[in-house]
VOLUMDREN-755237 format. One record per residue (C-alpha): residue in one letter; y, x, z. Coordinates in Angstrom, 1 decimal. Each point is the difference from the previous one (the first is absolute). Layout:
+------+--------+--------+--------+
| type |     c2 |     c1 |     c3 |
+------+--------+--------+--------+
|    A |      Y |      X |      Z |
...
+------+--------+--------+--------+
end
This chain:
+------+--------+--------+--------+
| type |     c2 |     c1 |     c3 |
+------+--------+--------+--------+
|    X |  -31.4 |  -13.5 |  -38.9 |
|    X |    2.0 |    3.3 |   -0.5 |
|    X |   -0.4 |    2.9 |    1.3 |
|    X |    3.8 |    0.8 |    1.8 |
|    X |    2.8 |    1.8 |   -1.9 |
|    X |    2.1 |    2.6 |    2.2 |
|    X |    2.9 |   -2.0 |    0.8 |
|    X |   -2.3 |   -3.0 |    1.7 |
|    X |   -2.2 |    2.7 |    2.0 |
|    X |    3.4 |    1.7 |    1.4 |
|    X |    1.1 |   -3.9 |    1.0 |
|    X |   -3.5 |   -0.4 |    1.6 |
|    X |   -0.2 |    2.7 |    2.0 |
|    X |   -0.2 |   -0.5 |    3.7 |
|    X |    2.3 |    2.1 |    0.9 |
|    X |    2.5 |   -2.2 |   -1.2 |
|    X |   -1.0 |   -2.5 |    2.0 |
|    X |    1.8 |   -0.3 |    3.9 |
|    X |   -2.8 |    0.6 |    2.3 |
|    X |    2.3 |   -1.0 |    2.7 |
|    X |   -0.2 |   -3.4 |    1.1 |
|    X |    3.3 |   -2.2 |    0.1 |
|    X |    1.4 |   -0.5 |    3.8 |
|    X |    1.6 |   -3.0 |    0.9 |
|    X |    1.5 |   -1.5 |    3.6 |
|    X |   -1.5 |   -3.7 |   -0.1 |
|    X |    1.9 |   -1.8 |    2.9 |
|    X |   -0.5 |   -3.4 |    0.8 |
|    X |    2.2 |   -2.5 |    1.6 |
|    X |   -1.0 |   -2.9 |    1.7 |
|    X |    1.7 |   -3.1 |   -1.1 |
|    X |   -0.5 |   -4.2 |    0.4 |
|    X |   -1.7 |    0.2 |   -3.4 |
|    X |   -2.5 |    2.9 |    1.5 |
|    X |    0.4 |    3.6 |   -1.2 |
|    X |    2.5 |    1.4 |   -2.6 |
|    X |    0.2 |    3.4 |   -0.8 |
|    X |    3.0 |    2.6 |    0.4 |
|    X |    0.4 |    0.2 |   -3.9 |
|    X |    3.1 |    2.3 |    0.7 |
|    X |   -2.1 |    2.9 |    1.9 |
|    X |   -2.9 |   -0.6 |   -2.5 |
|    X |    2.2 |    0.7 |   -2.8 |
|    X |    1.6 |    2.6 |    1.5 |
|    X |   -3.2 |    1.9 |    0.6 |
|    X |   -1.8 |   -1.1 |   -3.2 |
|    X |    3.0 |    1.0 |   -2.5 |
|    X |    0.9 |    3.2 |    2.0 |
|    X |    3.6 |   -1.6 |    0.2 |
|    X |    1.5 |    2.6 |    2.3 |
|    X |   -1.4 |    3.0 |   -1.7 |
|    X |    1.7 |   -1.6 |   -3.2 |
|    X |    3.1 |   -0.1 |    1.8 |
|    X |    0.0 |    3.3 |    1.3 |
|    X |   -0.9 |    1.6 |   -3.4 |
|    X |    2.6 |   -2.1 |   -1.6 |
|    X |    3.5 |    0.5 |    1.5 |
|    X |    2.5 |   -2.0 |   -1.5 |
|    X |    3.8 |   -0.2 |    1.6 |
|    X |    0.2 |   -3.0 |    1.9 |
|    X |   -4.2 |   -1.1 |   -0.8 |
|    X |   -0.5 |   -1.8 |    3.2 |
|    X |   -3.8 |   -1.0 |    1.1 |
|    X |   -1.6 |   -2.1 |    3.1 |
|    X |   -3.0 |    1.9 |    1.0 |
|    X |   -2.5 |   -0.6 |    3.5 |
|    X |   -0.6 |    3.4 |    1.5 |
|    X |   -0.9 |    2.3 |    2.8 |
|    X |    3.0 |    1.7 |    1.2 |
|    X |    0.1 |    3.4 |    1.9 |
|    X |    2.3 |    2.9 |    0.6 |
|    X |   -0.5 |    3.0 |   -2.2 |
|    X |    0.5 |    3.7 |   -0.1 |
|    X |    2.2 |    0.4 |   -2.6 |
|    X |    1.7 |   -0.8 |   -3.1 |
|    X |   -1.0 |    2.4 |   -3.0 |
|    X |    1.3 |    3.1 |    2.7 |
|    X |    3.3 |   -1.8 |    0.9 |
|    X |   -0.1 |   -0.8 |    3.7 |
|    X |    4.0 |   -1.1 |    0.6 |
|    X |    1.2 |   -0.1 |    3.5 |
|    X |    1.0 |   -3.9 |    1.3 |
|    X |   -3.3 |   -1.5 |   -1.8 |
|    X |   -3.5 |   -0.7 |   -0.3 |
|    X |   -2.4 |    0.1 |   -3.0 |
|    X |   -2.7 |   -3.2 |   -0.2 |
|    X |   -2.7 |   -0.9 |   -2.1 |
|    X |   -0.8 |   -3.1 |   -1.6 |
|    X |   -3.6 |    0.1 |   -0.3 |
|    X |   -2.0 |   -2.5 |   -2.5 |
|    X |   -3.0 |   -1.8 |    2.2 |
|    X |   -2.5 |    0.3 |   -2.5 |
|    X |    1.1 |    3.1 |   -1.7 |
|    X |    0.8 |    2.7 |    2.6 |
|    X |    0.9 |    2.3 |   -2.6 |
|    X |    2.9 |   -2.3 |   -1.4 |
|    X |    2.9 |    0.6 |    2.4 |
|    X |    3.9 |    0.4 |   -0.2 |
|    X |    1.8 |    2.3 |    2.4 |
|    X |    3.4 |   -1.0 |    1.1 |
|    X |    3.0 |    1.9 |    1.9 |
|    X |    2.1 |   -2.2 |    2.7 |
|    X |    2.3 |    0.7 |    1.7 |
|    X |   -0.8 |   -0.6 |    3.8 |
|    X |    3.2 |   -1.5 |    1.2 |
|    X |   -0.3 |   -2.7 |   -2.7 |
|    X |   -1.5 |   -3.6 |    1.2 |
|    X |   -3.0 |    0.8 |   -2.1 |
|    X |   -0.1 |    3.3 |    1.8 |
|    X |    0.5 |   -1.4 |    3.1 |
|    X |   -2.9 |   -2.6 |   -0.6 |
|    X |   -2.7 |    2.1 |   -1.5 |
|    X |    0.8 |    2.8 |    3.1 |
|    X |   -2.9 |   -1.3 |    1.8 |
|    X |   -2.1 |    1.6 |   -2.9 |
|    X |    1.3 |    3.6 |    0.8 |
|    X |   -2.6 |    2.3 |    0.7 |
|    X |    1.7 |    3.5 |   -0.7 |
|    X |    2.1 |   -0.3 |    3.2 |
|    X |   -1.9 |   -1.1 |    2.5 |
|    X |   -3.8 |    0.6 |    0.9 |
|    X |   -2.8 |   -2.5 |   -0.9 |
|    X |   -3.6 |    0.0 |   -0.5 |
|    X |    0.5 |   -1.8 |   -3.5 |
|    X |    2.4 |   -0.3 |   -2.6 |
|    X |    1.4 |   -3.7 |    0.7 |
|    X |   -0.5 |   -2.0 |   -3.5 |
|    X |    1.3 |   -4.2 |   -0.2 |
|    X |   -1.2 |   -2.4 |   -2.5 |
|    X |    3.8 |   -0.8 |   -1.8 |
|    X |    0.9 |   -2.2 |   -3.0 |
|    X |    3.4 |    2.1 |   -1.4 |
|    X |    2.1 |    0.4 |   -2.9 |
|    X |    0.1 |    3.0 |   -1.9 |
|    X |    3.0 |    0.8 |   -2.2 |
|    X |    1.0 |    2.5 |   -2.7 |
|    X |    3.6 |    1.6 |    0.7 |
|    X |    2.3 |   -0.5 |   -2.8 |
|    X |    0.8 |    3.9 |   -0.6 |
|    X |   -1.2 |    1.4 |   -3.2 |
|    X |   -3.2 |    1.5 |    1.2 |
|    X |   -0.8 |   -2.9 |    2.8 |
|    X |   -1.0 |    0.4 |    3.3 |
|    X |   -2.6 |   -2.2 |    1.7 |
|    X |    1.8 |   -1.7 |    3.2 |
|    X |   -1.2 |   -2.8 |    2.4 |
|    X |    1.9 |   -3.2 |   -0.9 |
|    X |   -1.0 |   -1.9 |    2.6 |
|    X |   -2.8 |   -0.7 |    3.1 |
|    X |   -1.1 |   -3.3 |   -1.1 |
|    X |   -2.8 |   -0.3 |    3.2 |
|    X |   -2.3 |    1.4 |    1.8 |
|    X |   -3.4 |   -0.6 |   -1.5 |
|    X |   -1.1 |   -1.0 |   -2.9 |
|    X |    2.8 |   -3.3 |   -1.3 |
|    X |   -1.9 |   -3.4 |    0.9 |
|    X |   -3.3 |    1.5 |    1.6 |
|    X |    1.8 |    0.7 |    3.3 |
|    X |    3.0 |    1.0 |   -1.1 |
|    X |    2.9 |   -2.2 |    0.2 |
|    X |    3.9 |    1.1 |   -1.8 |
|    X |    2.1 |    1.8 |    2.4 |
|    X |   -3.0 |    0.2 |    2.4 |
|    X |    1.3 |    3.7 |    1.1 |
|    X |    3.5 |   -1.7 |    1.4 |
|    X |   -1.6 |   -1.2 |    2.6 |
|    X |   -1.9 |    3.6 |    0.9 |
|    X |    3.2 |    1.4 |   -0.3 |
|    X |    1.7 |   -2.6 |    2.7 |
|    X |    2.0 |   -1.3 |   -2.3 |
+------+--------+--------+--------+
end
């Protein structure tokens, strides 16, 4: 045995080392052939696949992500009259979230409006489990936009596509 050189003590040292353990949502589903789990909300939690997103923007990028959804002060100091700022919030990862601005009169507007809390009084911020679609604009420095309300909760543990239609009478 060898005493260690430099460069293998600087590789060794704990504080290189995470000392933050890995979170990850395990959902389970029950099935005829017993339990399977939710392998897309596991990987989305494990691999940090929103944050990636988020830190990535490319025009057009488009992601599937399960999240909490709430409305939001603001977006970076713009607050433009006719909409409403929410966040996407990872389940595991609190501190992984995407802000985006709609516009109130649009259908996703009109759908996530039971969400508002800036308007009206209540004792909590409302949140909702949501499976959405996140996209990328297409301008040359991209802006983060909901592409679409897939369901409420999270898709195939309670949440069924186009589950919100019928919430919204239609």
């Amino acid at each position: 045995m060898e005493e260690p050189n430099g460069l293998l003590l600087t590789e060794a040292s704990v504080n290189n080392f995470v000392d933050e353990s890995v979170k990850v949502m395990a959902f389970f589903r029950k099935t005829p052939d017993g339990l399977k789990l939710d392998w897309q909300t596991y990987a989305q939690t494990k691999y940090r696949l929103l944050n990636r997103f988020i830190a990535n923007p490319e025009p057009r990028k488009r992601g599937i992500f399960r999240v909490f959804v709430q409305e939001d002060v603001d977006l970076d100091g713009r607050d433009v009259a006719g909409t409403s700022v929410y966040r996407f919030t990872d389940p595991a990862y609190q501190l992984d979230y995407a802000k985006v601005l709609i516009r109130d009169e649009s259908e996703l507007g009109k759908v996530l409006a039971p969400l508002k809390w800036r308007t009206r009084v209540v004792r909590k911020a409302p949140v909702r489990n949501a499976t959405v679609s996140l996209v990328w604009s297409d301008d040359p420095e991209p802006e983060l936009q909901m592409g679409e309300l897939i369901c409420w909760e999270f898709l195939g543990l309670g949440g069924e596509r186009d589950n919100w239609k019928a919430e919204a009478g239609e």
